[in-house]
C-alpha positions as a printed Julia matrix, in Angstrom:
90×3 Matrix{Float64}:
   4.07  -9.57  -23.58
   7.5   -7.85  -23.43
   8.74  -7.22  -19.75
   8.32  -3.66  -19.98
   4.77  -4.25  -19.69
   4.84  -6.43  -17.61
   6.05  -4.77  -14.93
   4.34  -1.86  -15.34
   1.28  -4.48  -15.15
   2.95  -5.26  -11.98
   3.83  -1.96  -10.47
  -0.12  -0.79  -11.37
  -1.45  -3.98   -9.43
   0.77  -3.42   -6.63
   0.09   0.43   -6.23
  -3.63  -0.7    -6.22
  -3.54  -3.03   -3.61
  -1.97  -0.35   -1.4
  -4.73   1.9    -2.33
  -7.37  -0.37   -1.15
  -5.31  -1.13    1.93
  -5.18   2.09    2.26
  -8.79   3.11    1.59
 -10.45  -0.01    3.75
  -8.28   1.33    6.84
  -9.96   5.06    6.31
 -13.13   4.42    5.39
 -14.12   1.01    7.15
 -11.45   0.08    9.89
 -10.97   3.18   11.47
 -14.51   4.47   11.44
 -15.02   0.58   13.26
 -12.3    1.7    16.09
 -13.49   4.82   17.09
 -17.58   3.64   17.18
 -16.11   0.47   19.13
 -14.33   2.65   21.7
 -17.11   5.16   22.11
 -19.18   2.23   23.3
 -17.28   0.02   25.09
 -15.28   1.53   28.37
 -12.96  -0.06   30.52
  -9.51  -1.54   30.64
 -10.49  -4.4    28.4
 -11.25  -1.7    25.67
  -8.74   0.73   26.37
  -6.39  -2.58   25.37
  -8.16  -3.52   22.48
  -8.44   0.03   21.28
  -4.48   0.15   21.56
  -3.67  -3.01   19.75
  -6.24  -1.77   17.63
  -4.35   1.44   16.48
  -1.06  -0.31   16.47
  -2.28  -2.36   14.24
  -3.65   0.52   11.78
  -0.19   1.68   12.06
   1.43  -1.59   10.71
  -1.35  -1.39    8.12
  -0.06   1.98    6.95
   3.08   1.41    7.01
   2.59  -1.45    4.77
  -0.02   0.56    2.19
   3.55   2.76    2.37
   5.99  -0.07    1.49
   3.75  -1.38   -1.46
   3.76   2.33   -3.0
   6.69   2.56   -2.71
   7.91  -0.93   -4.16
   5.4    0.1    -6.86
   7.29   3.16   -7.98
  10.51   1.44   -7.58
   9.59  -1.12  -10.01
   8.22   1.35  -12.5
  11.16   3.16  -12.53
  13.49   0.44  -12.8
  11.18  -0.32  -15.6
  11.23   3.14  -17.37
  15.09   3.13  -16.83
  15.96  -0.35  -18.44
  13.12   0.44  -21.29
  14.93   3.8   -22.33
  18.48   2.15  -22.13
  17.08  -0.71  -24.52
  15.58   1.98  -26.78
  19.04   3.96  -27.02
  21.09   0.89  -27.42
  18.84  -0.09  -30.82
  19.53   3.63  -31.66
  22.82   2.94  -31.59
């Protein structure tokens, strides 16, 4: 498989790990953090509950970084492709 492909193989895989990431924290962890703190009170939770958000913060920003290393790579990708494509031209 030429590298072309490859790496937009790559950059595809990448972008949909980040929208899982992404998806899991909206749909399953979240949901989990707000039914956890409407049921448990006290400064115990109110810690947890913290940490917990932090942490869906990291998690974001992360779902963020992969996206964006994603489109990076496919247009590094796109870039080198055409310049290979014009040099046969030539």
């Amino acid at each position: 498989m030429n590298r072309y492909l490859e790496a937009k193989e790559q950059a595809e895989e990448l972008e949909g790990i980040a929208r899982r990431l992404k998806s899991v924290l909206d749909t399953q962890y979240q949901p989990c953090m707000k039914s956890l703190y409407s049921c448990w009170q006290g400064e115990g939770a109110d810690l947890f509950c913290e940490k917990g958000n932090s942490l869906y913060g990291e998690f974001s920003e992360t779902a963020q970084k992969l996206m964006k290393a994603s489109a990076a790579i496919y247009d590094i990708a796109e870039k080198k492709h055409r310049a290979e494509i014009r040099m046969y031209e030539l």
